[in-house]
N, C-alpha and C positions, 0 to 999 in steps of 0.2 A: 211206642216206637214211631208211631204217624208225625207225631208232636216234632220228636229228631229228624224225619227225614223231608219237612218242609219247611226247616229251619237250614239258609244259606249259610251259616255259618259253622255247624254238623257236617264234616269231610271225613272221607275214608272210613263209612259206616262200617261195619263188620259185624255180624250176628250169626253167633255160635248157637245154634239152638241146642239145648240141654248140655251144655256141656258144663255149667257149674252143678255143684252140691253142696248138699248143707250150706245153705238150703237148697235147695234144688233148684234148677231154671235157667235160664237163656243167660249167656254172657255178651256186653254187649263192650266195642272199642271200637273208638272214633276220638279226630280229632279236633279240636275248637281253637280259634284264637283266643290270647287271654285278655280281650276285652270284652269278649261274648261269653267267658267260663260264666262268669254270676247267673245269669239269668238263664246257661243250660241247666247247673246245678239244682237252681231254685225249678225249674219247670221236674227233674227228677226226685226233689225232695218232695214236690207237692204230689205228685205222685206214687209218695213212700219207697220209694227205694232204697233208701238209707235203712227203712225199718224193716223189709223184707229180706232187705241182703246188704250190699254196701256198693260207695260211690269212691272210687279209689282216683287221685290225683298223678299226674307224671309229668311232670317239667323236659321238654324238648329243647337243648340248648341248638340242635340246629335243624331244619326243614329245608329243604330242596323242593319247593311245590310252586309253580305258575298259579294255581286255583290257592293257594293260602296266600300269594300276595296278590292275587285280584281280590279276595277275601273281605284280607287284610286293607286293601287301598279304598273302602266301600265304608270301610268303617269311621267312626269320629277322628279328628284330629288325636285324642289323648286316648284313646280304646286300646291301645298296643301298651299304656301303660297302667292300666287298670289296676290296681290288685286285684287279686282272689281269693273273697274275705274268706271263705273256708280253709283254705291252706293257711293264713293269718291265725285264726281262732286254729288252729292245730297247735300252730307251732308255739303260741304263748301256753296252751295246753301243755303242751313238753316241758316248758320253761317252767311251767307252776307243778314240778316235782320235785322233792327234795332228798335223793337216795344219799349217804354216808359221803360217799364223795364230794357233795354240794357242800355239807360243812366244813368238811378237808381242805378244799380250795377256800374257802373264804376264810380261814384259820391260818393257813398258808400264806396269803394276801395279809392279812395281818400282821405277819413276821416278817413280810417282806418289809412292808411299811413299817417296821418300827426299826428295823434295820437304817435304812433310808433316814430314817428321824435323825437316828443318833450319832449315823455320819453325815448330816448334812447334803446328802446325795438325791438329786431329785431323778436322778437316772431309776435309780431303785423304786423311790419312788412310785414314778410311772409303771413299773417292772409290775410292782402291787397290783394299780387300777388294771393293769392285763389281766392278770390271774384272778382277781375276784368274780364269779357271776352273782353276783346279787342283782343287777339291774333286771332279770329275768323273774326274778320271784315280785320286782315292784311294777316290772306290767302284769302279772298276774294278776297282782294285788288290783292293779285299778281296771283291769279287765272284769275283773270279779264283780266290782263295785260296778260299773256299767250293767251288768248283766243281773246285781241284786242274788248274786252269788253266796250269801252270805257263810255259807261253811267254807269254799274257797277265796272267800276274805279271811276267816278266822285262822285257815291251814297256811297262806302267804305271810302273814302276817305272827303269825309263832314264828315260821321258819325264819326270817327276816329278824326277830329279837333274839333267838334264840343262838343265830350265826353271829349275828353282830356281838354277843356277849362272849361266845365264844374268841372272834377275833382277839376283842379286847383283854381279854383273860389270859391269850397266847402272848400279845403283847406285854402284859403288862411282865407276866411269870420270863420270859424273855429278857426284860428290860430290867428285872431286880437281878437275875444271874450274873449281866455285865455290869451293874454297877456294882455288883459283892466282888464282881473279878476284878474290878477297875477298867475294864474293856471302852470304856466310851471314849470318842474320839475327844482328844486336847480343847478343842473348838467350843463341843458341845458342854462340859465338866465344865467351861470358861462363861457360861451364858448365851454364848454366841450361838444362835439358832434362828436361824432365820427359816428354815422349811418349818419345824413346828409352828414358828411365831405367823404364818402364813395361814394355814391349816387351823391354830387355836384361836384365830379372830376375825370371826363371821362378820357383813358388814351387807352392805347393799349389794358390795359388786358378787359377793356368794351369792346373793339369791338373784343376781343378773344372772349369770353364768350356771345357777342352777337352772335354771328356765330357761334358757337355751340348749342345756346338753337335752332336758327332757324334752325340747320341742327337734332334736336331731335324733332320738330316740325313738320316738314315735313316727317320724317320716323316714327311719331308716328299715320300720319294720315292711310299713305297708308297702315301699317300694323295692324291699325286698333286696336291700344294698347294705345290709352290714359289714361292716369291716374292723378291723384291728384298731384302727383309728379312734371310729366310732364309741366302740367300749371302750379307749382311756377315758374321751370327753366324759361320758356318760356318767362312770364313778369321778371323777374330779375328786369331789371332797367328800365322798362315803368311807371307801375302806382307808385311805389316809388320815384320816377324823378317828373312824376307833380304833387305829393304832398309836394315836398320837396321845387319846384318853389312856392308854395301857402306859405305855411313855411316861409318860407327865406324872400319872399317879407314883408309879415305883422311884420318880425321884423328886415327892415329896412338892408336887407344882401343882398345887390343888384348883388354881385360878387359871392355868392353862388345859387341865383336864375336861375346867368345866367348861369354858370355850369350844372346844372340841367336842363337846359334847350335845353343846348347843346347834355347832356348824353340824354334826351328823345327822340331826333331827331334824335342821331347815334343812339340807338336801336330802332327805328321803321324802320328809313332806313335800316340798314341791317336785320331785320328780314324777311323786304319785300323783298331785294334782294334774301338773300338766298332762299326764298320760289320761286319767280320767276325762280332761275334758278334750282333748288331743285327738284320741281314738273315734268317739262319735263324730267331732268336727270331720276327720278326714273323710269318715265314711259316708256322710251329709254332702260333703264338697263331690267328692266321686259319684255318687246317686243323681245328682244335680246334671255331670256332666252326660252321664248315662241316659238319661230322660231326655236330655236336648235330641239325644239320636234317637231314641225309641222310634218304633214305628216309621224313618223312613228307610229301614232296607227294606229290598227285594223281597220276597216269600217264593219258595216254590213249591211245585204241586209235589202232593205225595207219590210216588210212583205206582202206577197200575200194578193191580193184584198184593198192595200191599196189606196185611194184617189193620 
């Protein structure tokens, strides 16, 4: 507690003595700015507090304090937008689970996109990339890989073949129903497809456009700005690609399947890549900025008769 209470940036200290259990001990709440979270964190982890008890997180969307924007105004130019890696490694933690539901949705997203294919409709389309989360199991995957995680490479990385086959399988069992029914649009029966012909031939600009969704995907985490948007970019040509394999095979278009097939492979592989090399990058660049300010705030004294 000394450590927190001569640290300027530890506000509205509070210490409940005994008032936790299981395990037993002092409870303690205060506030930080979230450019100063890292380095409170890291001073309580070194301290085993994590292993003794736990370090719980709460995001304050609004503060009324003069002493948090004096704080605040003391701090670096970019400190207010810091991330906080531990909330980060949380939340891709969540994203690297795969309950029933995970492959529902991405099964779902399949059928939407094969829908979409066969009528030419990129509305739907896009309808798909909303509803897939897969892009959550591929920062796991390259989370994992940074961290040398290797059983949470191997559990991302099933779940990711395993969805994906599923998709494809909804598509394709989908796609031979309407063509036993004769359901496909006039358009599509005619050749005329231009959303599959899009999807089935990967080229330079797929792997441009994969490298950029994966480098909006990794600065949407740590800044902590994702949005609706963001996950279409994101899947672009994943769940549209093994819908468009399911597609293509039930009507007998083996050369467009395999196209599709290819294009789903290049965007998973570089979305992984870039998030592999993405995620240390950001968190190299933020350390960087963090160190210029080290050491010049204020300190204050711990207060008399303190433990």
């Amino acid at each position: 507690m000394p450590a927190l209470q001569a640290d300027p940036t530890v506000m509205n200290l509070t210490v409940l003595t005994g008032a936790a259990s299981n395990p037993d001990g002092d409870a303690l709440l205060f506030d930080v700015p979230q450019g100063a979270a890292n380095q409170v964190i890291g001073r309580l982890r070194d301290g085993g507090v994590d292993q003794r008890g736990s370090i719980m997180l709460e995001n304050v969307d609004t503060s009324i304090s003069a002493l948090a924007d004096r704080v605040s105004a003391r701090r670096g130019r970019f400190q207010q937008f810091t991330p906080v890696w531990a909330e980060i490694e949380s939340r891709i933690g969540l994203e690297g689970t795969y309950p029933p539901s995970w492959f529902t949705l991405l099964v779902i997203a399949g059928l939407i996109g094969a829908v979409g294919i066969l009528t030419n409709s990129q509305i739907l389309i896009v309808g798909a990339m909303v509803v897939g989360p897969e892009y959550g199991a591929i920062l796991s995957l390259s989370f994992a890989v940074t961290r040398k995680d290797f059983s949470r490479v191997a559990r991302s990385a099933t779940a990711l073949g395993i969805g994906f086959a599923l998709a494809v399988i909804g598509a394709l069992l989908l796609a031979l129903i309407v063509r036993w029914a004769g359901l496909e649009s006039t358009a599509y029966a005619a050749g005329v497809r231009p959303v599959s012909n899009l999807i089935n031939t990967p080229n330079w600009f797929s792997f441009i456009v994969a490298a950029l969704a994966g480098v909006v995907g990794v600065v949407s985490l740590t800044e902590a700005r994702s949005s609706t948007l963001i996950g279409v970019f994101i899947s672009v040509t994943t769940i549209p690609a093994a819908s468009d394999i399911g597609v293509s095979a039930a009507f007998g278009s083996r050369s467009e399947a395999w196209g599709s097939t290819l294009q789903l492979l290049l965007n998973v592989a570089v979305l992984t890549a870039v998030a592999i090399l993405g995620l240390p990058a950001q968190r190299a660049l933020w350390r960087r900025l963090e160190r210029r300010t080290a050491g010049t705030q204020p300190r204050r004294r711990p207060a008399q008769g303190s433990p």
